[in-house]
C-alpha positions in Angstrom: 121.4 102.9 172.8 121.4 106.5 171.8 125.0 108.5 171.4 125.0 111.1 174.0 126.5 114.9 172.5 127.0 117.2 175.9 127.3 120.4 174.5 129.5 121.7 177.1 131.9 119.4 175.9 132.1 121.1 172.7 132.0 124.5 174.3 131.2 126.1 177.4 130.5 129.0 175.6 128.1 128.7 172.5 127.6 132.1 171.3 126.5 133.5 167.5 125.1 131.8 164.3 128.0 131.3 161.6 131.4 130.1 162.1 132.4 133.9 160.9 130.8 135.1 164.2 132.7 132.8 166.4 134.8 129.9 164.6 134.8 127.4 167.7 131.6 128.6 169.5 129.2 128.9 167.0 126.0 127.1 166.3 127.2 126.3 162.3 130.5 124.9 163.8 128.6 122.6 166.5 126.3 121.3 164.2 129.0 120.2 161.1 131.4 119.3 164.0 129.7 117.4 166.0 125.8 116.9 165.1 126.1 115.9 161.3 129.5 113.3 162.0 127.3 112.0 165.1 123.9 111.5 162.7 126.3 110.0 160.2 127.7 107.6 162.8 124.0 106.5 164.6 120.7 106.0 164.2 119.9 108.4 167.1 121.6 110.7 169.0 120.9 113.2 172.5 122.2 116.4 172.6 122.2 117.5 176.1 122.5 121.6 176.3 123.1 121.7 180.3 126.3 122.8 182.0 127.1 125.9 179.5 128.3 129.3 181.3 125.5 131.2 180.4 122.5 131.1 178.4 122.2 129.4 174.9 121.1 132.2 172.0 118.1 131.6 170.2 121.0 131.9 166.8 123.3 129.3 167.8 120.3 127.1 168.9 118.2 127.8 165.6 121.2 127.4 163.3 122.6 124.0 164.7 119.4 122.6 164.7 117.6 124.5 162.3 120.5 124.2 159.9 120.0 120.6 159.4 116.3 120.9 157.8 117.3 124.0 156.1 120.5 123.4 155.0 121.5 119.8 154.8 118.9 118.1 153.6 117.2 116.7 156.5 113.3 116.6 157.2 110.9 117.7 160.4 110.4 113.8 160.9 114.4 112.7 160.7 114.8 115.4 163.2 112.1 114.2 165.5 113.1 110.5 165.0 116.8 110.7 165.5 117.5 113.7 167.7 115.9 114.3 171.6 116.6 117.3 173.3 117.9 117.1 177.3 118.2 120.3 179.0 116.8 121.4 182.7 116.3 124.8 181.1 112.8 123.7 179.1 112.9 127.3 176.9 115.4 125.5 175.1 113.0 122.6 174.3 110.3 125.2 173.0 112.8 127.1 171.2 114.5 124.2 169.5 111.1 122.7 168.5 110.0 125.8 166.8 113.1 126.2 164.6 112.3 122.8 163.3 108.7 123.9 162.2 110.2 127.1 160.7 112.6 125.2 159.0 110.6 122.6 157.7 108.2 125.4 156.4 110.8 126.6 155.0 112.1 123.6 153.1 109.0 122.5 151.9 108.5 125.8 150.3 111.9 125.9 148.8 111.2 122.3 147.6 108.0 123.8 146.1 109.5 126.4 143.9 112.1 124.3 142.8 
């Protein structure tokens, strides 16, 4: 069974990129506080992005997610395999999937010059 992370539990009000633009809200502090322990804890998880007071930014979304190919070590396939996206807002989906492309680009092409 997969571990369900509702996001409005962390926050009802993710805003920014780094935990210097908002230290509780922000899309670095949801993904080391909550999505890396969670990955660490089970094979697969569900982040579910409904019940937020206003719309998700594309930088929170891109940084929490994004973050883990680019900045953690994770690939485009762990991602896929271990983390599904639930939201009734389906921009999110599309958004979320292509900041895993662009990250994975962008890992492969650090791994490249390396």
């Amino acid at each position: 069974m997969d571990y369900v992370i509702k996001l409005a539990d962390f926050t009802k009000t993710p805003m920014g990129r780094f935990i210097s633009d908002s230290k509780s809200n922000s899309g670095e502090a949801f993904r080391e506080e909550v999505i890396i322990p969670a990955l660490n804890a089970n094979n697969s998880i569900i982040i579910n992005l409904d019940d937020v007071k206003f719309a998700i930014g594309s930088s929170f979304l891109e940084e929490s997610i994004g973050g883990l190919i680019r900045l953690k070590g994770f690939t485009e396939e762990d991602i896929r395999k271990r983390i599904k996206i639930e939201s009734s807002n389906e921009i999110y989906k599309l958004l979320i999937d292509k900041y895993i492309k662009i990250a994975e680009g962008i890992r492969v092409n650090k791994k490249g010059s390396e």
